[in-house]
Biotite code that builds the C-alpha atoms (Angstrom):
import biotite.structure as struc

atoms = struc.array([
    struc.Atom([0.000, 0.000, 0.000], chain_id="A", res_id=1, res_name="UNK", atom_name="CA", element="C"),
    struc.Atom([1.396, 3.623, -0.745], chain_id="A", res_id=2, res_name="UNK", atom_name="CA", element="C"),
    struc.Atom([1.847, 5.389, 1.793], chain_id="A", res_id=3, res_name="UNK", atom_name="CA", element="C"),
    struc.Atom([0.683, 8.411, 0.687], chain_id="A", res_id=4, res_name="UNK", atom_name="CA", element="C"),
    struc.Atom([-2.834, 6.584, 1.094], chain_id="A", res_id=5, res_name="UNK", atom_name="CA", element="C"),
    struc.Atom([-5.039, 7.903, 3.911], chain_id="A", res_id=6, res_name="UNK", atom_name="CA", element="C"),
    struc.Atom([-8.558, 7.086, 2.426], chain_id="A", res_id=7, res_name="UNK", atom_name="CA", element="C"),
    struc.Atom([-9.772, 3.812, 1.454], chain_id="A", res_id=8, res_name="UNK", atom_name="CA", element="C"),
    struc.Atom([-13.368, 3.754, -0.813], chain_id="A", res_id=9, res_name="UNK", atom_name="CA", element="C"),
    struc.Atom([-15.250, 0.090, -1.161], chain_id="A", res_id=10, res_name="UNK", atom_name="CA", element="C"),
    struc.Atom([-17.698, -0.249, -3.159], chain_id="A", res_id=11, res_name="UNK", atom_name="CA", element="C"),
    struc.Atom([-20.388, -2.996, -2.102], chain_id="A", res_id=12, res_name="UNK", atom_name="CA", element="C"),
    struc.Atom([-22.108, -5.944, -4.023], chain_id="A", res_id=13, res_name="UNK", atom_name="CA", element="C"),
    struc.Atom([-19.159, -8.437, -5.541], chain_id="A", res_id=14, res_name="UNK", atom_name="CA", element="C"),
    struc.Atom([-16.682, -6.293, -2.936], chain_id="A", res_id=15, res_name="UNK", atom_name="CA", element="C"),
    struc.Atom([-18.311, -6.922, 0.628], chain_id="A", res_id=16, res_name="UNK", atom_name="CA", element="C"),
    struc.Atom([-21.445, -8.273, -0.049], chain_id="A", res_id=17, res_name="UNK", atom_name="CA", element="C"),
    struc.Atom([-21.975, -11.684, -1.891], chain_id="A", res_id=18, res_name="UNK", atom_name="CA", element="C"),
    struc.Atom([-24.047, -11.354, -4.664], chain_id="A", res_id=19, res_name="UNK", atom_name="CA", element="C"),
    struc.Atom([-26.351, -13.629, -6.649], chain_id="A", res_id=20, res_name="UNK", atom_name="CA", element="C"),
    struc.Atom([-28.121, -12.413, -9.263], chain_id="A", res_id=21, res_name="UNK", atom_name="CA", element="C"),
    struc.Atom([-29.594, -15.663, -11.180], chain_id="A", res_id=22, res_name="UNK", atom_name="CA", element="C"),
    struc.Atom([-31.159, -16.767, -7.239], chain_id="A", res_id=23, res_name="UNK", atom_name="CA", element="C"),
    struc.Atom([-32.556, -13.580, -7.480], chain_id="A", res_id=24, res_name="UNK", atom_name="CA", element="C"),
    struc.Atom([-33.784, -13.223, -11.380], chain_id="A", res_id=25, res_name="UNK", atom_name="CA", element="C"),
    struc.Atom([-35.434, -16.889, -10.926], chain_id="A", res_id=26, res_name="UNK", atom_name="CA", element="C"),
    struc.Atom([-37.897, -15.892, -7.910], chain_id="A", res_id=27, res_name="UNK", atom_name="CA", element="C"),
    struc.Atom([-39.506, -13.129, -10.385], chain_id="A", res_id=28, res_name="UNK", atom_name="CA", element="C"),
    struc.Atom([-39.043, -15.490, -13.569], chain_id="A", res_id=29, res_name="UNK", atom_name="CA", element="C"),
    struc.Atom([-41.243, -17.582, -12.017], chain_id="A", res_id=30, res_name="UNK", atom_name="CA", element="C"),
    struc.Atom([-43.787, -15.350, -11.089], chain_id="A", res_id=31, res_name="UNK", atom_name="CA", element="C"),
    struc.Atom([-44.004, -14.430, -14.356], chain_id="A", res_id=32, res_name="UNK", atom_name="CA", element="C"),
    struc.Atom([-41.812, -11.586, -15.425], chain_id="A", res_id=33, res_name="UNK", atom_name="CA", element="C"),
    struc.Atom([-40.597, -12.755, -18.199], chain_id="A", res_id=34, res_name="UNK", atom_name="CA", element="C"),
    struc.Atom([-37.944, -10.554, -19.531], chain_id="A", res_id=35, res_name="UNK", atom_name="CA", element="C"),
    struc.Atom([-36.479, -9.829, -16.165], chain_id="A", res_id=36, res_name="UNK", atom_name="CA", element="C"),
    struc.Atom([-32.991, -10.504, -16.987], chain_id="A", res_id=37, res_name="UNK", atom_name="CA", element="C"),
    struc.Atom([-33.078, -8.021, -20.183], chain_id="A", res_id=38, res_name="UNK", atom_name="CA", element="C"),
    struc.Atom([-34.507, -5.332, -18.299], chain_id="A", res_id=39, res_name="UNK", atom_name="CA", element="C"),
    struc.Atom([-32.400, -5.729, -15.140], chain_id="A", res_id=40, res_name="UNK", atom_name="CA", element="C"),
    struc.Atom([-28.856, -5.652, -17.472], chain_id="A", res_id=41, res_name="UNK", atom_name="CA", element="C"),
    struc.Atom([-30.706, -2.147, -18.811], chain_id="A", res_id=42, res_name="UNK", atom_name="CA", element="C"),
    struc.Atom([-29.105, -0.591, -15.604], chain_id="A", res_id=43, res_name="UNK", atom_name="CA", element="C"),
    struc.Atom([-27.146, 1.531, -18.037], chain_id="A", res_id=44, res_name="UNK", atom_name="CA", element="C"),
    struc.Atom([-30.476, 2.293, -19.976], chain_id="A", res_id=45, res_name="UNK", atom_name="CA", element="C"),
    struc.Atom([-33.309, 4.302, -18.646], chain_id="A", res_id=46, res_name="UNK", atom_name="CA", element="C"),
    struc.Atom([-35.183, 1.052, -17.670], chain_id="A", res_id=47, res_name="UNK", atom_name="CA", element="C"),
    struc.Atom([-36.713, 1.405, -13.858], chain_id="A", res_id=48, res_name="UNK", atom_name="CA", element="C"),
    struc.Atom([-34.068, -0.889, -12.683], chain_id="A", res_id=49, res_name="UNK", atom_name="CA", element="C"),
    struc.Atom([-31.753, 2.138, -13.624], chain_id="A", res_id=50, res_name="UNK", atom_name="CA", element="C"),
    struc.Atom([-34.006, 4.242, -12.492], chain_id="A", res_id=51, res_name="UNK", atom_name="CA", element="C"),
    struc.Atom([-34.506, 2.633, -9.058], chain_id="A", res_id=52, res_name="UNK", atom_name="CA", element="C"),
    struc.Atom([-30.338, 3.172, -8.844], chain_id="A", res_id=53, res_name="UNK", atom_name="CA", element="C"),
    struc.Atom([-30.577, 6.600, -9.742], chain_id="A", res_id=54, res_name="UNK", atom_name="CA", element="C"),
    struc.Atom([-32.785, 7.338, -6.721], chain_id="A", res_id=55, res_name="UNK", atom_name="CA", element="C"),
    struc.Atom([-35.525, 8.823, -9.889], chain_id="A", res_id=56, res_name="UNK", atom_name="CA", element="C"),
    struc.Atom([-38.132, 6.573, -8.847], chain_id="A", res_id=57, res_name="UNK", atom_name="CA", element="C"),
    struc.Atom([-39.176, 5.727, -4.900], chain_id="A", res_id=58, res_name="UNK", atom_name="CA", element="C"),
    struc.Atom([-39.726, 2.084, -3.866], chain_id="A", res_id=59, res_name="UNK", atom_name="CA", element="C"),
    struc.Atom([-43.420, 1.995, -4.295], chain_id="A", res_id=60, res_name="UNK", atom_name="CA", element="C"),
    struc.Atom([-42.852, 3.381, -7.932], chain_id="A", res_id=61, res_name="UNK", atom_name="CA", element="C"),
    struc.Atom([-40.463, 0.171, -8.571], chain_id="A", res_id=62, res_name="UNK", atom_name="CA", element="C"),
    struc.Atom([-42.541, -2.600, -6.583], chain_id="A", res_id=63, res_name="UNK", atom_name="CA", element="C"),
    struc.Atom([-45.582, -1.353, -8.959], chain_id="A", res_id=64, res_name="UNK", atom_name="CA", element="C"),
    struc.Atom([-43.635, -1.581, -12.213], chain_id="A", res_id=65, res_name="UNK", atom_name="CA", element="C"),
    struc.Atom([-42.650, -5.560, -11.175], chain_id="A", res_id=66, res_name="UNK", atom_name="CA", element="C"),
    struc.Atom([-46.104, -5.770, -10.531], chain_id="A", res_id=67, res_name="UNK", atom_name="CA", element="C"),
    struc.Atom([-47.495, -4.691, -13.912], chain_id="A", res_id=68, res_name="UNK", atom_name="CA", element="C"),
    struc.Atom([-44.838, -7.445, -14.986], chain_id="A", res_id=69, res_name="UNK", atom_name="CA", element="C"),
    struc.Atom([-45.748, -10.133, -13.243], chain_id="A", res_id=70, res_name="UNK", atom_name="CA", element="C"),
    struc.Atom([-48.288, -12.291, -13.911], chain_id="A", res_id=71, res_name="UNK", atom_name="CA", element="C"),
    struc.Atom([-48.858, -12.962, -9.753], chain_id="A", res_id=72, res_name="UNK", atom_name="CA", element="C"),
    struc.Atom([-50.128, -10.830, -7.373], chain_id="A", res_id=73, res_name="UNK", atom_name="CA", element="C"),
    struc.Atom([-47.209, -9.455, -5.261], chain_id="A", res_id=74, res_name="UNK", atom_name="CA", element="C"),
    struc.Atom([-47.274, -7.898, -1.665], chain_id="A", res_id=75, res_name="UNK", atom_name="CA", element="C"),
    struc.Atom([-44.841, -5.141, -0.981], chain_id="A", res_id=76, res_name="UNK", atom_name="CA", element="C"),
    struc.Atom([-43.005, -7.823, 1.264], chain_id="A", res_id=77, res_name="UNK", atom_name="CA", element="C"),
    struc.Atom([-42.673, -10.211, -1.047], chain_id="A", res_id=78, res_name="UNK", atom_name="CA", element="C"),
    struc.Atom([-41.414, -8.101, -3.817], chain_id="A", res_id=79, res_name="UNK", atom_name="CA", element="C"),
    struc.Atom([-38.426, -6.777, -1.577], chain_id="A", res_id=80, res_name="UNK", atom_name="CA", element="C"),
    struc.Atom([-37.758, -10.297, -0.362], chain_id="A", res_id=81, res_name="UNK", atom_name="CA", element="C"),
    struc.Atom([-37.694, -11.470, -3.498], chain_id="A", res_id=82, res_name="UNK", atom_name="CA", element="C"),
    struc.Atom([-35.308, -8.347, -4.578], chain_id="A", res_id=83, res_name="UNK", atom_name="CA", element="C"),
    struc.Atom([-32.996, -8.639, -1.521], chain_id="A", res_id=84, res_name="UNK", atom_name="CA", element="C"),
    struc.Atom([-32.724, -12.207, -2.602], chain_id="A", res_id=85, res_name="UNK", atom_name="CA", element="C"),
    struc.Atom([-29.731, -10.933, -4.542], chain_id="A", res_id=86, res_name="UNK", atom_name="CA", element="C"),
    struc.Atom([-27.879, -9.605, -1.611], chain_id="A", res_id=87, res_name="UNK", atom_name="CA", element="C"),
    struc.Atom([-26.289, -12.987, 0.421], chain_id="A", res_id=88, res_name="UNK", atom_name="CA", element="C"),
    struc.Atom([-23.901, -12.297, 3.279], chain_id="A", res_id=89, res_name="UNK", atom_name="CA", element="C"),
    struc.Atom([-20.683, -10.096, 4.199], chain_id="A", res_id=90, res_name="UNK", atom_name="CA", element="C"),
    struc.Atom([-18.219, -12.072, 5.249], chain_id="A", res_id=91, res_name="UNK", atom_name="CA", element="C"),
    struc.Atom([-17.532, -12.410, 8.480], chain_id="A", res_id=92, res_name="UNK", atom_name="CA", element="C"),
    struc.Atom([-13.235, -11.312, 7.847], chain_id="A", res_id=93, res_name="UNK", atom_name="CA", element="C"),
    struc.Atom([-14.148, -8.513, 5.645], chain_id="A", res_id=94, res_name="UNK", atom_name="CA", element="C"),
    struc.Atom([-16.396, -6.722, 8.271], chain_id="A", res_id=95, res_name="UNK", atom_name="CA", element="C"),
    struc.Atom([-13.350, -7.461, 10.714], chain_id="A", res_id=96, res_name="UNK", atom_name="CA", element="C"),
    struc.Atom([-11.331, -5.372, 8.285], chain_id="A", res_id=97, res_name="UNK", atom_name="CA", element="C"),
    struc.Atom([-13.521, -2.403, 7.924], chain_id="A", res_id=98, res_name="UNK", atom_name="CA", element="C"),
    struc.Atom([-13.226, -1.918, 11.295], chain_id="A", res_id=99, res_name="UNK", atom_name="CA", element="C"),
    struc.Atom([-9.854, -2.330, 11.750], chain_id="A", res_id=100, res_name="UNK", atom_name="CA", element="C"),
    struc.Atom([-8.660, -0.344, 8.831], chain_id="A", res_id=101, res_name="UNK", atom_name="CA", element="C"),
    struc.Atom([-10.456, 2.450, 10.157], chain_id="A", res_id=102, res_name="UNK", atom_name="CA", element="C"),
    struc.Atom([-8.046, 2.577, 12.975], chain_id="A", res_id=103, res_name="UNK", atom_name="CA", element="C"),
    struc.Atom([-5.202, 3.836, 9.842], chain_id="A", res_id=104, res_name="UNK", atom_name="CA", element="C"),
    struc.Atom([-7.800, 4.824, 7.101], chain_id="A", res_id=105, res_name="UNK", atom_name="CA", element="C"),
    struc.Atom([-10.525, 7.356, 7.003], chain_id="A", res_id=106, res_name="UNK", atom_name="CA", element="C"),
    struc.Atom([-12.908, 4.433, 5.140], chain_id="A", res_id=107, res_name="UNK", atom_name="CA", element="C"),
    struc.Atom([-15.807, 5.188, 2.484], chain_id="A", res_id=108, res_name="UNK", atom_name="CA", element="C"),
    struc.Atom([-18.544, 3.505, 0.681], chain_id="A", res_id=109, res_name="UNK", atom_name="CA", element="C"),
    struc.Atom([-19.360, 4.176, -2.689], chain_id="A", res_id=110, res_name="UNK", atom_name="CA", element="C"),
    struc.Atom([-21.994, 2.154, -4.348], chain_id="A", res_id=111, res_name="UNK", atom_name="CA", element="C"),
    struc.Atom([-24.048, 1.723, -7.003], chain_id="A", res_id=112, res_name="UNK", atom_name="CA", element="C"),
    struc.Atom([-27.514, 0.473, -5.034], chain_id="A", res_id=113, res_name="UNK", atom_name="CA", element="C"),
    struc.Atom([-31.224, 1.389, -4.610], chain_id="A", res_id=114, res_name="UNK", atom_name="CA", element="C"),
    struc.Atom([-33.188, 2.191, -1.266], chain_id="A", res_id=115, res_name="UNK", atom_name="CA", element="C"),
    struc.Atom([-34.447, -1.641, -0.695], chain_id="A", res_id=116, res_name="UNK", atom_name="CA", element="C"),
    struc.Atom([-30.867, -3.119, -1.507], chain_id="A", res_id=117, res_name="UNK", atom_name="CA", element="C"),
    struc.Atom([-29.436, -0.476, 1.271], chain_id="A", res_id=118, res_name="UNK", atom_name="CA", element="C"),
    struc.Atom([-32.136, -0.884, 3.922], chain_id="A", res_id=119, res_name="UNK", atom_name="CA", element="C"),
    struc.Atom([-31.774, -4.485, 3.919], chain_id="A", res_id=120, res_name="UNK", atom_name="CA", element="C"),
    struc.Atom([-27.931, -4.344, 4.193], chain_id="A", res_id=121, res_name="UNK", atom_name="CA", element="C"),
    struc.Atom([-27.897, -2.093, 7.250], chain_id="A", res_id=122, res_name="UNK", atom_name="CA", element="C"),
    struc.Atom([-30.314, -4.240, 8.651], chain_id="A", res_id=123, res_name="UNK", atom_name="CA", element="C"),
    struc.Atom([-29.140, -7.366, 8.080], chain_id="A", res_id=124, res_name="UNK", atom_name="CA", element="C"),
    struc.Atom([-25.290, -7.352, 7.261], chain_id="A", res_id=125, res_name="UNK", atom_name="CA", element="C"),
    struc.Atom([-24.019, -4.467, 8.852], chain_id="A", res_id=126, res_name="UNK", atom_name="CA", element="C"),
    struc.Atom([-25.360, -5.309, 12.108], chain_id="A", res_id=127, res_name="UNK", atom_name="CA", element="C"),
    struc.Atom([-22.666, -7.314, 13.821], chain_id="A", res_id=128, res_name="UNK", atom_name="CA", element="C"),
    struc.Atom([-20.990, -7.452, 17.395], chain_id="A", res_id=129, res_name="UNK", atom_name="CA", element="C"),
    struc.Atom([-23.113, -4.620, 18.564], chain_id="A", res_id=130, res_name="UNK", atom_name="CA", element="C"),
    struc.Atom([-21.890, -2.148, 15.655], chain_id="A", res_id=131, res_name="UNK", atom_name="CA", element="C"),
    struc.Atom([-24.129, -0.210, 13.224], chain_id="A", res_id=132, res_name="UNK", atom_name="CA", element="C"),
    struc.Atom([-23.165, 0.430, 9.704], chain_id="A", res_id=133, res_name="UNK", atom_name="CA", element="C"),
    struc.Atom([-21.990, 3.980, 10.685], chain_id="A", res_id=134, res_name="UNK", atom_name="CA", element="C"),
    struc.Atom([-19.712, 2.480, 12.343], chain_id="A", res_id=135, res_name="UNK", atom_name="CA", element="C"),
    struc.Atom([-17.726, 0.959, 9.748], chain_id="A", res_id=136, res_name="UNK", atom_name="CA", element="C"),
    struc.Atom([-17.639, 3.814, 7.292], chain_id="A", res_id=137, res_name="UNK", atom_name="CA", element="C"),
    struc.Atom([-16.435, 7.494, 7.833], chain_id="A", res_id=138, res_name="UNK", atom_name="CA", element="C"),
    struc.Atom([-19.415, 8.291, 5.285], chain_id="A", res_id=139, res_name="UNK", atom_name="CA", element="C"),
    struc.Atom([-21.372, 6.420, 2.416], chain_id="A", res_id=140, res_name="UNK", atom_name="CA", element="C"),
    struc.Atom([-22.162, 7.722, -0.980], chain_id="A", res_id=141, res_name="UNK", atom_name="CA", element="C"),
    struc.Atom([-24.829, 5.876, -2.898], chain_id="A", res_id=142, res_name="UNK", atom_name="CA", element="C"),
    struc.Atom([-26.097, 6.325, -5.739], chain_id="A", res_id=143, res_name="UNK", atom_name="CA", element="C"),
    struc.Atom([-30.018, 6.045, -5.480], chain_id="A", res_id=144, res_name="UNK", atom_name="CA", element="C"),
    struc.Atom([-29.547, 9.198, -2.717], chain_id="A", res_id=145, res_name="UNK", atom_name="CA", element="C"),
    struc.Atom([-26.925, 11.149, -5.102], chain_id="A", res_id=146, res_name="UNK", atom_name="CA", element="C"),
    struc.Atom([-29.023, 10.402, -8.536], chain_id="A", res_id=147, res_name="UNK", atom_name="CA", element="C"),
    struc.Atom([-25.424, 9.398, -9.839], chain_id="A", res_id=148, res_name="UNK", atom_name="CA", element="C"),
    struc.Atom([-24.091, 6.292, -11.197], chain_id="A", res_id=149, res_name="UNK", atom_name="CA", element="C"),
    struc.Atom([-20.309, 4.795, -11.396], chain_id="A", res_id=150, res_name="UNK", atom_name="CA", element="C"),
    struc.Atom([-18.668, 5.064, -13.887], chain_id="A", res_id=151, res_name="UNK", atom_name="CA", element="C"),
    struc.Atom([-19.938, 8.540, -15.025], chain_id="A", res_id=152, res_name="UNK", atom_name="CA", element="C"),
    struc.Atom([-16.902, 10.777, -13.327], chain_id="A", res_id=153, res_name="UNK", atom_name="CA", element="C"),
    struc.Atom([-19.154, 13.260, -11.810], chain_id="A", res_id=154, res_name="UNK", atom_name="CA", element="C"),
    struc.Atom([-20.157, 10.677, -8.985], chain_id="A", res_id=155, res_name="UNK", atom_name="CA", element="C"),
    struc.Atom([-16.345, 10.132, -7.741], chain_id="A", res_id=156, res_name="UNK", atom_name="CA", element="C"),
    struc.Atom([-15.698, 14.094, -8.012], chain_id="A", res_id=157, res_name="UNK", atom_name="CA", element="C"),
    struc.Atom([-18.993, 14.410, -6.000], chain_id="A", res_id=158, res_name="UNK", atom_name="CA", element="C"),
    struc.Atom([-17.270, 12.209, -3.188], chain_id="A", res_id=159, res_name="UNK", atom_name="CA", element="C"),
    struc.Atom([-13.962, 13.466, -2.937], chain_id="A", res_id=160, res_name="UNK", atom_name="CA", element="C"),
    struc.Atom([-15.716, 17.721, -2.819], chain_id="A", res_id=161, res_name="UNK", atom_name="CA", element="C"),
    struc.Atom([-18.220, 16.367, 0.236], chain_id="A", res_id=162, res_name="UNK", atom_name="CA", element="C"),
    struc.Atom([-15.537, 13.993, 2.315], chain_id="A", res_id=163, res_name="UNK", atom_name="CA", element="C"),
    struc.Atom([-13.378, 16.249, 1.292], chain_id="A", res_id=164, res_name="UNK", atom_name="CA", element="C"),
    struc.Atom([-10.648, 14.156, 0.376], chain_id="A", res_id=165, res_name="UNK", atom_name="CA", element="C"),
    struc.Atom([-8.060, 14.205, -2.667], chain_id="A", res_id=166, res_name="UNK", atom_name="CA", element="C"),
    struc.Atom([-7.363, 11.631, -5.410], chain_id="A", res_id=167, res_name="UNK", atom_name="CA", element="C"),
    struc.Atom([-3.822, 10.946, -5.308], chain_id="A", res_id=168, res_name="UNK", atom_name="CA", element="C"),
    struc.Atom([-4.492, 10.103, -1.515], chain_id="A", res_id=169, res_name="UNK", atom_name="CA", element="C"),
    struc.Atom([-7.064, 7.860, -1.949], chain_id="A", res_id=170, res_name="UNK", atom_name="CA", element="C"),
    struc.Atom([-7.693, 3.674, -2.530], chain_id="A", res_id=171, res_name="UNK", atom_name="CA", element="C"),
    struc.Atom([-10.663, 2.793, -4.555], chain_id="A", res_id=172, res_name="UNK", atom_name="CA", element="C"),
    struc.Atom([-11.838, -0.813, -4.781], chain_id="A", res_id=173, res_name="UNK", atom_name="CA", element="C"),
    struc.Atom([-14.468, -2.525, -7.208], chain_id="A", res_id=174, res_name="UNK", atom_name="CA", element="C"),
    struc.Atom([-15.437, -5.581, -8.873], chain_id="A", res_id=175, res_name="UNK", atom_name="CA", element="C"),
    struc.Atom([-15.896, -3.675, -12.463], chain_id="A", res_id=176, res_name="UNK", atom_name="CA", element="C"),
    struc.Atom([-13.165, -2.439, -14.826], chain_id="A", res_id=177, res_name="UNK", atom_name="CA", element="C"),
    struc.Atom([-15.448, 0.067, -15.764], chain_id="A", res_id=178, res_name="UNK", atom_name="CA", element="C"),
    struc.Atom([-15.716, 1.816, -12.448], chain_id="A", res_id=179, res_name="UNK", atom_name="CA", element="C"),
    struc.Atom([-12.179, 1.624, -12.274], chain_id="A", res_id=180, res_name="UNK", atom_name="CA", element="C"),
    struc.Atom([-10.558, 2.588, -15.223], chain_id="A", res_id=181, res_name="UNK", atom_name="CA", element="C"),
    struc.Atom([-12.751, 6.236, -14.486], chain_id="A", res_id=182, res_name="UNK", atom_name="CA", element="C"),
    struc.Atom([-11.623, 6.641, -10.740], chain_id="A", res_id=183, res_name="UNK", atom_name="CA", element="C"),
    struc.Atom([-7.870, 5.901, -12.232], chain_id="A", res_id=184, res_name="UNK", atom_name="CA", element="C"),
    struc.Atom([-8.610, 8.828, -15.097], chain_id="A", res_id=185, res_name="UNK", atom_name="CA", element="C"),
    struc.Atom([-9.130, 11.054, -11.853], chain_id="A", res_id=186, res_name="UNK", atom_name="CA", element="C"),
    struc.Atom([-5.915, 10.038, -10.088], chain_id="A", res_id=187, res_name="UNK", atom_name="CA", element="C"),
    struc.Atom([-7.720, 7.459, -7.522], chain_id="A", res_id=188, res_name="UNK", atom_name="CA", element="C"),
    struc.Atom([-5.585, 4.408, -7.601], chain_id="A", res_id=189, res_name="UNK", atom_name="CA", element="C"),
    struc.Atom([-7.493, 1.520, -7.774], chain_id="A", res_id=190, res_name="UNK", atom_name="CA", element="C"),
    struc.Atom([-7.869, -2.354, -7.654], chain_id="A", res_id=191, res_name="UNK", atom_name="CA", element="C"),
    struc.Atom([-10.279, -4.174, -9.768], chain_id="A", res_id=192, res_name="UNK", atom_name="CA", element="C"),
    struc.Atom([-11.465, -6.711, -7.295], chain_id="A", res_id=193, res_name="UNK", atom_name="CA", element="C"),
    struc.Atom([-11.795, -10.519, -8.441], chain_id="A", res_id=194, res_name="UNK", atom_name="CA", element="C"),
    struc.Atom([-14.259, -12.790, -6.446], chain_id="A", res_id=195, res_name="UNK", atom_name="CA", element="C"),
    struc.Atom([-12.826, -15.130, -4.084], chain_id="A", res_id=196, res_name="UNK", atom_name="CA", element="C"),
    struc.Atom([-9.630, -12.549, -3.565], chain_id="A", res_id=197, res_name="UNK", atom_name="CA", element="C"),
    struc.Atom([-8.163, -11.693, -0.502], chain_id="A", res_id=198, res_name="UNK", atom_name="CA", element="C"),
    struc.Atom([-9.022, -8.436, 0.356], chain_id="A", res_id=199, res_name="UNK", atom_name="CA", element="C"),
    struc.Atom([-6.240, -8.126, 3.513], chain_id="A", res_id=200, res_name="UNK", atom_name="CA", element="C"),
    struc.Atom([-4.074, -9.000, 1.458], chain_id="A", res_id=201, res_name="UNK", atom_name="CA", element="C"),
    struc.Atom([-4.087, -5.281, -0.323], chain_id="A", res_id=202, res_name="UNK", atom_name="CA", element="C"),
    struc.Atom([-3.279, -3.712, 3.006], chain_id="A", res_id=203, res_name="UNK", atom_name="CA", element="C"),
    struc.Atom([-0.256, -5.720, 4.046], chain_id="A", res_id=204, res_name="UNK", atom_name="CA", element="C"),
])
């Protein structure tokens, strides 16, 4: 690690959280929508999946679009269960590490998500030995609250004016090329992160 490094960004599904997205596209094939999977990889289109990310449309607006899809009738519940079905677990080592790197780090989120993804994720995966998800994180940046979306630069210049922090200072991790390649063309070194990697292992 450089040493000229003070801040440390993570971004979340395929970095901390486990993700899986055909568990997930299943539960609403079978209740009938159909072209799920071609509107979900729209994220970069105006689709509501993109829009849901973008923070332009509120929960109920999204939960009725799957239901004009969907050839069931779907409670509110059961819509977000089957949409958090996506998210699986944090791992036990990486929460460790948040917390520890914070002791050396001042530690960010930024993250590509929508309001039900993020609720859940407090809720569920960030609450562990008695801490909160505030407690891992110096401050998050999302992009459903924002109405930004990585790669587009303006989202990682957004970041860096509100925490306040500069680029050649600064760690970014993520599971896309994409979103890396644009924090590099700002002067945030970065590591594309591969599934099953050590994530310690960058910090040694």
């Amino acid at each position: 690690m450089d040493s000229k490094i003070k801040n440390v960004v993570f971004d979340l599904g395929g970095v901390l959280i486990n993700l899986d997205f055909d568990n997930c596209l299943n539960v609403f094939r079978k209740a009938g929508f159909q072209d799920i999977e071609k509107q979900a990889c729209q994220f970069k289109g105006k689709g509501f999946f993109s829009l849901f990310e973008l923070g332009e449309i509120s929960p109920e607006e999204f939960r009725s679009a799957i239901r004009k899809e969907a050839s069931e009738s779907l409670t509110d519940r059961k819509i977000d269960d089957m949409w958090n079905l996506m998210l699986l677990d944090i791992p036990r080592e990486k929460l460790d590490l948040l917390l520890e790197l914070r002791e050396h780090y001042m530690v960010y989120l930024l993250s590509n998500t929508n309001r039900i993804h993020w609720e859940y994720a407090c809720e569920q995966m960030f609450s562990y030995r008695g801490f909160r998800v505030n407690d891992f994180f110096e401050d998050t940046f999302l992009s459903f609250e924002m109405h930004k979306a990585k790669p587009e630069k303006n989202i990682y210049e957004q970041m860096m004016k509100e925490a306040n922090i500069l680029p050649e200072e600064t760690f970014f991790i993520d599971d896309s090329e994409a979103n890396c390649q644009a924090a590099m063309s700002l002067g945030i070194q970065s590591h594309h992160y591969h599934i099953g990697e050590n994530l310690s292992s960058l910090f040694e």
